[in-house]
ZADO-1210 file (C-alpha; in nm, 4 decimals, padded with zeros to 6 digits):
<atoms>
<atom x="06.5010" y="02.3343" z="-02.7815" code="UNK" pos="1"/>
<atom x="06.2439" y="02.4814" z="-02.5280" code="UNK" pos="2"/>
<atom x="06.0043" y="02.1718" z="-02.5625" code="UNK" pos="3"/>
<atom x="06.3095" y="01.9359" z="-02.4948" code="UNK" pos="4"/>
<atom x="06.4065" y="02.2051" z="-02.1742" code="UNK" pos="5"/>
<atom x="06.0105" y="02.1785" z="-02.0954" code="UNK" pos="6"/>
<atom x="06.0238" y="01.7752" z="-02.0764" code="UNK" pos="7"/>
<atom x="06.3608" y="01.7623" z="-01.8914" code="UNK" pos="8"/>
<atom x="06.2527" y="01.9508" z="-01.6228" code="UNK" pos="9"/>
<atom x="05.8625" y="01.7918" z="-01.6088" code="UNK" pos="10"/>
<atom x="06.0589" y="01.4657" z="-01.6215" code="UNK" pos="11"/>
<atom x="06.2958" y="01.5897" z="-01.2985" code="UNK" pos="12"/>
<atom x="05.9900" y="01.7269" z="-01.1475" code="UNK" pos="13"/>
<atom x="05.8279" y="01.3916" z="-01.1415" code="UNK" pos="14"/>
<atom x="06.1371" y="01.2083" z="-01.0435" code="UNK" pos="15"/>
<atom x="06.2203" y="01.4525" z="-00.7826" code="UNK" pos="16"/>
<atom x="05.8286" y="01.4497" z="-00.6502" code="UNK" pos="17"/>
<atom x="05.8322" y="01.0637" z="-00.6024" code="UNK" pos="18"/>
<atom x="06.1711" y="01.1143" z="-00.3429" code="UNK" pos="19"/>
<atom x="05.9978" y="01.3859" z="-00.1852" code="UNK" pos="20"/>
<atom x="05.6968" y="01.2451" z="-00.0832" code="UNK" pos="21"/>
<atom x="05.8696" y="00.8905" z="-00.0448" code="UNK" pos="22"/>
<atom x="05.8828" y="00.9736" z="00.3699" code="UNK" pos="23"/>
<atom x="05.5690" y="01.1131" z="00.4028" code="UNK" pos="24"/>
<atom x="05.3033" y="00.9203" z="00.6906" code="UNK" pos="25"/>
<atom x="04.9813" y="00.9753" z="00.6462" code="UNK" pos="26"/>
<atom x="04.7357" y="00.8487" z="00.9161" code="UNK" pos="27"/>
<atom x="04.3524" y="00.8382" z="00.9781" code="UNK" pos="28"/>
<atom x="04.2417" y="00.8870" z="01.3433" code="UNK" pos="29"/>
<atom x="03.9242" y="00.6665" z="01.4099" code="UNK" pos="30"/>
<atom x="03.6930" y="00.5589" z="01.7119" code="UNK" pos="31"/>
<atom x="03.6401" y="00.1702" z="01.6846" code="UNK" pos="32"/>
<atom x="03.6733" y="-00.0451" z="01.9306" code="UNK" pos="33"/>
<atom x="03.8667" y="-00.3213" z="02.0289" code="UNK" pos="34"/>
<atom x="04.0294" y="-00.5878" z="02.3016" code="UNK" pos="35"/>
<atom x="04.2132" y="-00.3761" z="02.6265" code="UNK" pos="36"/>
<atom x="04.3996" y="-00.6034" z="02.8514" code="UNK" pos="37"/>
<atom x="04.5814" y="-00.4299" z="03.1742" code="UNK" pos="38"/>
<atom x="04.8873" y="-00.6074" z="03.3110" code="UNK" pos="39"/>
<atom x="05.0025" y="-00.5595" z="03.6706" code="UNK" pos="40"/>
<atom x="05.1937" y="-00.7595" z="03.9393" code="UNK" pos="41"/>
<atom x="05.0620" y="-00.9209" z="04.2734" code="UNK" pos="42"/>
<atom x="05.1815" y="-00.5772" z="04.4109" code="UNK" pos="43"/>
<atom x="04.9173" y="-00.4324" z="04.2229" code="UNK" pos="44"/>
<atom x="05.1629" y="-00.2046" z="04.0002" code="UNK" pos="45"/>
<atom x="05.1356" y="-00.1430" z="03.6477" code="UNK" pos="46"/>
<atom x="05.3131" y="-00.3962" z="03.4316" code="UNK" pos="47"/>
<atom x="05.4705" y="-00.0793" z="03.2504" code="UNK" pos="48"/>
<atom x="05.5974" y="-00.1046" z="02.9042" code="UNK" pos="49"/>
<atom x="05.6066" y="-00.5150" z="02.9284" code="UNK" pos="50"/>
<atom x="05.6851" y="-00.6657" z="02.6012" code="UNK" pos="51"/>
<atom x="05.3449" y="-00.8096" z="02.4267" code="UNK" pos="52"/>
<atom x="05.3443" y="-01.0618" z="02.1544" code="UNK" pos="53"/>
<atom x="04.9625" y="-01.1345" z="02.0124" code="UNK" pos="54"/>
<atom x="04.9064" y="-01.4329" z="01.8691" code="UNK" pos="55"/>
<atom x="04.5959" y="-01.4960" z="01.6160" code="UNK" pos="56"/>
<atom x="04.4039" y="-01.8320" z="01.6478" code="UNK" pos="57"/>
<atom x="04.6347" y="-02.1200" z="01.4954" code="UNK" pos="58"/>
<atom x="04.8974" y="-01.8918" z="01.3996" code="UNK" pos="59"/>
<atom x="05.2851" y="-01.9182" z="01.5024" code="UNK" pos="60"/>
<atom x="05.3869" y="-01.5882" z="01.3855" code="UNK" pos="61"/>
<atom x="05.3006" y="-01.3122" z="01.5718" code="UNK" pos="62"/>
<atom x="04.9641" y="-01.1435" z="01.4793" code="UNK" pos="63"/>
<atom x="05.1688" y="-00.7583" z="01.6499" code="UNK" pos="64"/>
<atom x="05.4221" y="-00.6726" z="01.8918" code="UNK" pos="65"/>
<atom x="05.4068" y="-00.4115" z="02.0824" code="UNK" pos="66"/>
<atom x="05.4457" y="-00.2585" z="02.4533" code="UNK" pos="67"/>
<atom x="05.1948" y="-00.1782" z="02.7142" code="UNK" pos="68"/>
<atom x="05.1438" y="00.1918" z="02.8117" code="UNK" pos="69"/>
<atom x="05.2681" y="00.3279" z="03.1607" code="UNK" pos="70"/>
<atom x="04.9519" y="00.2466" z="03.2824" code="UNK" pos="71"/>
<atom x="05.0400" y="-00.1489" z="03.1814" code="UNK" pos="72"/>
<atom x="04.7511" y="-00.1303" z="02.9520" code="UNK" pos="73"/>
<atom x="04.7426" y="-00.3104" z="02.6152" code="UNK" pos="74"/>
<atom x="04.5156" y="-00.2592" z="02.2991" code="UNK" pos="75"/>
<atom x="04.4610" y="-00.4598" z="01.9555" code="UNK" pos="76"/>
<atom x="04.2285" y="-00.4978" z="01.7054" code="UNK" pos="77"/>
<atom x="04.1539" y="-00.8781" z="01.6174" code="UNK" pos="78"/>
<atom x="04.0433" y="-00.9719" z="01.2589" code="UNK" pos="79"/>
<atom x="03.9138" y="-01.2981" z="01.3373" code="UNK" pos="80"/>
<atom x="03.7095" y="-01.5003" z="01.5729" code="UNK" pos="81"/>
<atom x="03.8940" y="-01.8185" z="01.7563" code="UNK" pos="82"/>
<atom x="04.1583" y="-01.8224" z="02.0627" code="UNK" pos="83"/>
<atom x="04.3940" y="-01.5530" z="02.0869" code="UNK" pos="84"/>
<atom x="04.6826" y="-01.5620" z="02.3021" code="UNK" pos="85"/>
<atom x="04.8417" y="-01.2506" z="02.4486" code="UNK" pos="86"/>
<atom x="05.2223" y="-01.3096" z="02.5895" code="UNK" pos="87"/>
<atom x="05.3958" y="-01.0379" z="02.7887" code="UNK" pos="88"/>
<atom x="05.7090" y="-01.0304" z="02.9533" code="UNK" pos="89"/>
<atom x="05.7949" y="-00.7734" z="03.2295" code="UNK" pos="90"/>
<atom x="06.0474" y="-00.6957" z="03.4199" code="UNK" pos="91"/>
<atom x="06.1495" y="-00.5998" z="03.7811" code="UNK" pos="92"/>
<atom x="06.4449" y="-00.5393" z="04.0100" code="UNK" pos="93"/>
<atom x="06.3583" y="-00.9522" z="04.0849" code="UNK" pos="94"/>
<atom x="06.3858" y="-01.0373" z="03.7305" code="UNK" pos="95"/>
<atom x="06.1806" y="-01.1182" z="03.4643" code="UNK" pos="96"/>
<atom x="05.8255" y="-01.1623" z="03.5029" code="UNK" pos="97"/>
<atom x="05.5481" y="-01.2927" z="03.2479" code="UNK" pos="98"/>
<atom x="05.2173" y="-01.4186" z="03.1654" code="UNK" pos="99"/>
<atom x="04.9917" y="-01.5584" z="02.8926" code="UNK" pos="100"/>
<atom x="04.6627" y="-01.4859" z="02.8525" code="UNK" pos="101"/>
<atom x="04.3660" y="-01.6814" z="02.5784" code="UNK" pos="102"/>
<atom x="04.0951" y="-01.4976" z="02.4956" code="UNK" pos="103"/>
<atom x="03.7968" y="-01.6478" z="02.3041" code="UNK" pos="104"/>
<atom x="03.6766" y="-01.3684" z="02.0439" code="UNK" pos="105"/>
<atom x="03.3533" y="-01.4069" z="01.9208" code="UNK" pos="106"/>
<atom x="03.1626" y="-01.3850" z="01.5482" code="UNK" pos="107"/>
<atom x="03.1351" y="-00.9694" z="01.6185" code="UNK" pos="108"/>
<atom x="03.5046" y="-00.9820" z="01.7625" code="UNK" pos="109"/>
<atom x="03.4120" y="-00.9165" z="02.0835" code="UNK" pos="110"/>
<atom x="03.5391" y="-01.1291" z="02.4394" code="UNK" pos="111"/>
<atom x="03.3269" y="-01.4082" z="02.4920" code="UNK" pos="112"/>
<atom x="03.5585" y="-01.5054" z="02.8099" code="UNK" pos="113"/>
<atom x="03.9214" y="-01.5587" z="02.8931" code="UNK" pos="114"/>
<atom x="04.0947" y="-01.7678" z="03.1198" code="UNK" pos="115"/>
<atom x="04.3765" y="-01.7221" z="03.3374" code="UNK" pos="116"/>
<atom x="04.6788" y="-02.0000" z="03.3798" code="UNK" pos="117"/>
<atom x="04.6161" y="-02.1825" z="03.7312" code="UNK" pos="118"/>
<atom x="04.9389" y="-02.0248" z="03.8926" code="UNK" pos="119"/>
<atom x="04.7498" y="-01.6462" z="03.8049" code="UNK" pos="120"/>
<atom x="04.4052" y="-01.7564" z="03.9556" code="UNK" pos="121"/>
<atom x="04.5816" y="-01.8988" z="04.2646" code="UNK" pos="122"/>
<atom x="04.8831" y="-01.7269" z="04.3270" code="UNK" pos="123"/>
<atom x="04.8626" y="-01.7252" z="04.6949" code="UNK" pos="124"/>
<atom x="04.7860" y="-02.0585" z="04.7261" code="UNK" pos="125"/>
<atom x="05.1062" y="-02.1696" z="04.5320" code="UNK" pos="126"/>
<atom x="05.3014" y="-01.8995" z="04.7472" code="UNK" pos="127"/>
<atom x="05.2395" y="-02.0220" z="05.0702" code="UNK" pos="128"/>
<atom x="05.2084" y="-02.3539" z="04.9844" code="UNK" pos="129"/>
<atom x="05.5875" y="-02.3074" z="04.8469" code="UNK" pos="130"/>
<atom x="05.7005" y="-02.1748" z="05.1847" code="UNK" pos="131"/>
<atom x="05.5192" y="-02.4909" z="05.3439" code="UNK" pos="132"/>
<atom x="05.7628" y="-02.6901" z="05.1355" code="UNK" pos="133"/>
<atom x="06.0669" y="-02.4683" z="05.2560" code="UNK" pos="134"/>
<atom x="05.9971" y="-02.5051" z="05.6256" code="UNK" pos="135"/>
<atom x="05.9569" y="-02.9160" z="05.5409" code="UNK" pos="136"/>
<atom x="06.2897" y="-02.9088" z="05.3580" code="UNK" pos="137"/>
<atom x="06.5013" y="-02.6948" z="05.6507" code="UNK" pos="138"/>
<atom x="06.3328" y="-02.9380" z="05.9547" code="UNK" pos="139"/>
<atom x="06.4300" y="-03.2465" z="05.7442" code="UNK" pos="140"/>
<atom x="06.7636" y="-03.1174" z="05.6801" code="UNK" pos="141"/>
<atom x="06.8536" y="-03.0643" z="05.9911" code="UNK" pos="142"/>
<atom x="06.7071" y="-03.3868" z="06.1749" code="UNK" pos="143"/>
<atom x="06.9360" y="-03.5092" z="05.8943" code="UNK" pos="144"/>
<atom x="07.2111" y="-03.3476" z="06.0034" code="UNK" pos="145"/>
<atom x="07.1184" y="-03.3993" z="06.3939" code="UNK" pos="146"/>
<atom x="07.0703" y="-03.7716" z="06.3360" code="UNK" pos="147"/>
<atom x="07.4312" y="-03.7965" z="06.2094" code="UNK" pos="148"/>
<atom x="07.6347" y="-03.6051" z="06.4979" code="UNK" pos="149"/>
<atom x="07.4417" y="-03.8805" z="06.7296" code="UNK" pos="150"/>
<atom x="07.5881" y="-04.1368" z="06.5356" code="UNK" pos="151"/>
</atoms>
């Protein structure tokens, strides 16, 4: 009777240990290093907790998803060499804001370059050249509208 009383309660023990320890996290805490990528707008503001999808070379699904830090800094780890592409998606009291950013990593996974999309590297450009078009638009809409009372 005691050796049957002895198993039934080893036997609970172990049942009872595996629910336990079934919400346990363990962690390791290591120094490595790996790709940083800090998000701002033309204000020069943080990008703050912008949505990031990571994208490994040839892959549809993303490689993580995360969110930058206050500081709109992001961090990964990538496990390959190729063309990564970083998406984030922002937003402000104007509305939503984002970007995409390809990265070639290199044999020891380290940047070899990256390039930005044309409308990043020449934002101003676009901008004014945008509020060239509005003042073109207004002056022909109104000579439209001029040219008609005269008629």
């Amino acid at each position: 009777m005691k050796i049957i009383l002895l198993v039934m309660c080893f036997l609970l023990c172990i049942n009872l240990g595996e629910k336990v320890f079934a919400h346990e996290v363990n962690y390791q805490v290591r120094e490595r290093e790996g790709i940083c990528v800090s998000f701002f707008f033309a204000d020069k503001s943080p990008m703050n907790y912008a949505k990031i999808e990571v994208y490994a070379p040839d892959e549809r699904i993303p490689f993580q998803k995360a969110r930058t830090d206050k500081n709109g800094i992001f961090c990964f780890m990538p496990d390959k060499k190729g063309i990564w592409r970083v998406v984030v998606k922002g937003e402000t009291e104007h509305g939503l804001h984002g970007a995409e950013v390809e990265m070639k990593i290199k044999d020891r996974l380290e940047v070899e370059g990256f390039k930005k999309p044309l409308i990043a590297s020449h934002t101003r450009f676009f901008i004014a050249f945008g509020i060239v078009g509005w003042i073109i638009g207004i002056t022909g809409v109104y000579l439209f509208l001029k040219s008609r009372k005269s008629v």
